[in-house]
C-alpha positions in Angstrom: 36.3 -14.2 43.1 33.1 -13.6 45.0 33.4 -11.2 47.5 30.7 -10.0 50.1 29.0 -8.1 48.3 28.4 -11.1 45.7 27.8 -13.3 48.7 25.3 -10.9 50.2 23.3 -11.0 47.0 23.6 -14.9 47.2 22.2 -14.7 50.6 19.5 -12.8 49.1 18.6 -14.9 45.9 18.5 -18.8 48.4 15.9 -16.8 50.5 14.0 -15.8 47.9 14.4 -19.2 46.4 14.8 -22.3 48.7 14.0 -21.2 52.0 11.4 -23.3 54.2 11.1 -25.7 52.5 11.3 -29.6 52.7 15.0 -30.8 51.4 14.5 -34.6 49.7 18.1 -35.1 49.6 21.4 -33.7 48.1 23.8 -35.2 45.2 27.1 -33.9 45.7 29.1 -34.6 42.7 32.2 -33.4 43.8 33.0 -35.1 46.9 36.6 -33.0 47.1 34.7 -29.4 47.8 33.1 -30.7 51.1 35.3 -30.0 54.5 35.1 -32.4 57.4 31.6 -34.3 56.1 31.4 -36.7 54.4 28.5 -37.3 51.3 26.5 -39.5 53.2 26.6 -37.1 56.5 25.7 -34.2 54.5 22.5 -36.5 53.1 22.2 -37.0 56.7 21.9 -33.5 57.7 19.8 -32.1 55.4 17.0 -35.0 54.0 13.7 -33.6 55.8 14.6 -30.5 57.0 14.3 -27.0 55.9 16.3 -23.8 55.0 15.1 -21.9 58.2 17.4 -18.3 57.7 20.7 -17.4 56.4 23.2 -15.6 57.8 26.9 -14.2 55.9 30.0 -13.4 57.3 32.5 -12.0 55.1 32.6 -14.1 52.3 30.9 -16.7 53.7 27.3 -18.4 53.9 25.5 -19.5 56.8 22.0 -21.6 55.8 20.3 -22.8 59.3 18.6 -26.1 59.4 15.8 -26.7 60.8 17.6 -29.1 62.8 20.5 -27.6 65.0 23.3 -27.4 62.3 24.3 -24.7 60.1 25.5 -25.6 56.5 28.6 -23.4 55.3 28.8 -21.9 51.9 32.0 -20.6 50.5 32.0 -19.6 46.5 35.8 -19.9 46.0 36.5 -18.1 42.7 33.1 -19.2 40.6 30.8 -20.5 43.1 27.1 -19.5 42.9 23.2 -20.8 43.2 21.1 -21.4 40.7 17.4 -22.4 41.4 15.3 -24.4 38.9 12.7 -26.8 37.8 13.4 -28.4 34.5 16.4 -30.8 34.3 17.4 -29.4 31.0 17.8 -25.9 33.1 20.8 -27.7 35.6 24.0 -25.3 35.2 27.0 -26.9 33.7 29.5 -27.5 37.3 26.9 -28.5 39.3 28.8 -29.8 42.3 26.1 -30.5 44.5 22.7 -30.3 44.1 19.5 -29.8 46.6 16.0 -30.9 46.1 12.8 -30.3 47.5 9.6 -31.7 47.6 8.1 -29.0 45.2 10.1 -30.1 42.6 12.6 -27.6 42.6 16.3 -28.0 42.7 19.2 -26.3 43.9 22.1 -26.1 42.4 25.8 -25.1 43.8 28.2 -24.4 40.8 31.5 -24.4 40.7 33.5 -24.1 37.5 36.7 -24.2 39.2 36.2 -26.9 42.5 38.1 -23.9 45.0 34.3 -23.8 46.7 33.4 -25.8 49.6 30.7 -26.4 51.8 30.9 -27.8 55.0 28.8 -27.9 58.6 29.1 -26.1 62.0 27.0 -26.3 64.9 27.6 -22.4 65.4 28.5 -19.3 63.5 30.4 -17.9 66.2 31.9 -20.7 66.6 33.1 -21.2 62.8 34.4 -17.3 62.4 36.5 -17.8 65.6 37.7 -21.3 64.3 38.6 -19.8 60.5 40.3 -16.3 62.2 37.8 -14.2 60.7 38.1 -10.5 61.3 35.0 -8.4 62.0 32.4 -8.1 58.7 33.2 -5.3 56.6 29.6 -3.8 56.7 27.3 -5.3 59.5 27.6 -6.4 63.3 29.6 -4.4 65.4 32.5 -3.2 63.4 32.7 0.6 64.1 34.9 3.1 63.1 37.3 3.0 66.0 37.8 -0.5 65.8 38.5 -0.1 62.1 41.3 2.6 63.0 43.0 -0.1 65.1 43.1 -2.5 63.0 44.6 -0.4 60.2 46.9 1.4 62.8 48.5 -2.2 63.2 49.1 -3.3 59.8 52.5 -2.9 58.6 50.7 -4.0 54.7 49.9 -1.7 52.1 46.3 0.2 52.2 45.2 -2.4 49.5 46.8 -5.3 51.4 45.3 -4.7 54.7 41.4 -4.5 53.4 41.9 -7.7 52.0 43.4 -9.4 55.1 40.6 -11.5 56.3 41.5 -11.9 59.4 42.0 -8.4 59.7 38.3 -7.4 58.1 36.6 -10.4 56.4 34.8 -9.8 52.6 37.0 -7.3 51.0 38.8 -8.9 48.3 40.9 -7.7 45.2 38.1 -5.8 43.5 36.4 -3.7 45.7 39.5 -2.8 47.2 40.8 -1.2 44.5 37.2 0.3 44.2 37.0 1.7 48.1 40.9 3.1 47.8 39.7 4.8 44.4 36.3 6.4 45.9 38.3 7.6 49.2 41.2 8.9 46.7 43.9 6.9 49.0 47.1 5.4 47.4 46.7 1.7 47.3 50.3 1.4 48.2 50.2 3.5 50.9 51.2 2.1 54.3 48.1 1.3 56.6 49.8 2.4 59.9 50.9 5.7 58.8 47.4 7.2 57.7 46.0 10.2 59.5 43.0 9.7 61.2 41.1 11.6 59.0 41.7 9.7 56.3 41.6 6.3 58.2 37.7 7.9 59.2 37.0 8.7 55.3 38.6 5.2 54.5 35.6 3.6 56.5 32.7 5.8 55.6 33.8 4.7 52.2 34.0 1.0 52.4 30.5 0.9 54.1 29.0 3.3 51.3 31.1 1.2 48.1 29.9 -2.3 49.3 26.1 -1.2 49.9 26.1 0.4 46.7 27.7 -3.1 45.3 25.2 -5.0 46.9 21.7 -2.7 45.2 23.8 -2.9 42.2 23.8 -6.7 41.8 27.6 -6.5 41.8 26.7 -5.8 38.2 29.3 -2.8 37.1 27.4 -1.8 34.0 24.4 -0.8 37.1 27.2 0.9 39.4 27.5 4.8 39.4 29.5 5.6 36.3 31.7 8.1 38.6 33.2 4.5 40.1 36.4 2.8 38.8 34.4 -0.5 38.3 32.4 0.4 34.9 35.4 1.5 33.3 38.2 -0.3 34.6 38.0 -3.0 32.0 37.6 -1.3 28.9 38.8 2.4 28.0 40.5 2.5 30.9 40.0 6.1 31.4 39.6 7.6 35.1 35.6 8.7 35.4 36.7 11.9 37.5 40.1 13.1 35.6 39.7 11.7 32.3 43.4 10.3 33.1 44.9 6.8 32.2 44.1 4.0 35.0 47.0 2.3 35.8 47.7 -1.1 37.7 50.5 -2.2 39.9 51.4 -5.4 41.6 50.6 -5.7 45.1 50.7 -8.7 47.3 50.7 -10.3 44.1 47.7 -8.8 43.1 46.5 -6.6 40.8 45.6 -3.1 41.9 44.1 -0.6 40.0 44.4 3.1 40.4 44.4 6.5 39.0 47.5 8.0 40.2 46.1 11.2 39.3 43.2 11.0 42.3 44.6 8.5 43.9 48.2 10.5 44.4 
C-alpha cells in the first residue's frame, strides 16, 4: 500500500507533470472510487481550471484548483499517476482520467478500486473531518508531541506508528523499517518505552522516510544496511548476518531481526 513516502513522490511526479495547466475535462471510469461527488460535479470542478499546488498529508493528496476547491487523492493499495501523450501509452486501470489542453493526459490507476478521490474546500478542514493525526515528517510534529502520543498508546510499537489517527503515513512497511533502524522490538508496548528510546524512535522515523522519499521508495536504491533491500529475498539481517523473522501483529505482518531488534 502506498504510504507517505510513495505519496510524497506522487506529489512530486503531478508537479512536475500536470501542474498549471488548463484541465479539458475528466472521465472517471469508476464511478464507485469517488466520495461525496458525483461524475458530473467532479467535470464540474475541474473543466477550465488548473492544478495551482499540491499539498500531502499523511497518505493523502491535496491538488488545489484554481478555483477554490481542493481535489483529494488517496492511492488505496495500487493507486498511482501516470502522465502521457499517446493513447496507446494509457495504463491498464485507468479509473479516471484528466486532460489538458496540451494534449496530455492524466491518468489515476487503480488495479484494485480501494482508491478514491473526492473534494474539500479545506485541508484543515478534511484532516480534522478524517481524524488524522499529525504528519509523520512535516508541519509541526515535534519530538514532545511524538512522546505523548506514544506514552498513550496501550498498542504495540508497530501498531501505534501505523495508527493514523495517532500519526498519519506510516503504514506496514516502513514500520517495520523505522523499528528495525532504531533496533526497537516491534512488539514492544508503546507506553512503556524510555524516553530515550521514544527520542531515538523519532529521529529515526524522520531520517527512514526522507531517505524513502530520495530513494524513490525503490528498495533496490535504499542503503543496503536497511531491512527493505533484503527483506524479500535472502532474508538475511544486513547488520548480524542473522535470519529475519516475521510475526503477526494487528493482523499484520512485521518483520524483524530478533537479533538487533531484541
Amino acid at each position: 500500500m502506498p504510504e507517505l513516502p510513495d505519496v510524497e513522490i506522487f506529489r512530486k511526479y503531478l508537479d512536475s507533470t500536470a501542474l498549471h495547466q488548463i484541465i479539458d475535462g475528466v472521465e472517471v471510469r469508476a464511478p464507485d472510487i469517488l466520495r461525496d461527488i458525483s461524475p458530473q460535479h467532479l467535470q464540474s470542478q475541474t473543466r477550465g481550471h488548473q492544478f495551482v499546488s499540491t499539498d500531502r498529508h499523511g497518505k493523502y493528496l491535496f491538488t488545489k484548483l484554481s478555483g477554490d476547491s481542493w481535489l483529494v487523492f488517496h492511492f488505496g493499495m495500487t493507486g498511482y499517476f501516470y502522465y502521457f501523450k499517446d493513447d496507446s501509452q494509457a495504463p491498464r486501470h485507468t479509473r479516471a482520467l484528466f486532460s489538458f489542453d496540451n494534449g496530455y493526459q492524466l491518468a489515476f490507476v487503480l488495479q484494485r478500486k480501494l482508491g478514491r478521490i473526492s473534494v474539500t474546500q479545506n485541508v484543515d478542514s478534511f484532516v480534522t473531518e478524517q481524524g488524522l493525526g499529525p504528519d509523520a515528517l512535516y508541519g509541526n510534529f515535534d519530538a514532545e508531541a511524538f512522546r505523548k502520543s506514544l506514552k498513550e498508546a496501550k498498542s504495540s510499537l508497530k501498531s501505534a506508528l501505523m495508527d493514523q489517527e495517532r500519526i498519519a503515513g506510516i503504514g506496514n512497511v516502513y514500520s517495520d523499517e523505522i523499528l528495525f533502524q532504531a533496533r526497537l522490538n516491534p512488539k514492544a508496548r508503546a507506553n512503556q518505552m524510555s524516553n530515550q528510546d521514544v527520542d531515538r524512535l523519532f529521529q529515526v522515523m524522520k531520517e527512514v522516510l526522507k531517505t524513502a522519499i530520495d530513494s524513490q521508495a525503490d528498495p533496490a536504491k535504499m542503503p543496503q544496511t536497511y531491512l527493505l533491500p533484503h527483506r524479500d529475498k535472502e532474508r538475511r539481517c544486513p547488520v548480524c548476518s542473522g535470519q529475519i523473522e516475521t510475526t503477526k501483529i494487528s493482523g499484520r505482518s512485521a518483520y524483524f531481526c530478533p537479533r538487533c531488534q531484541s
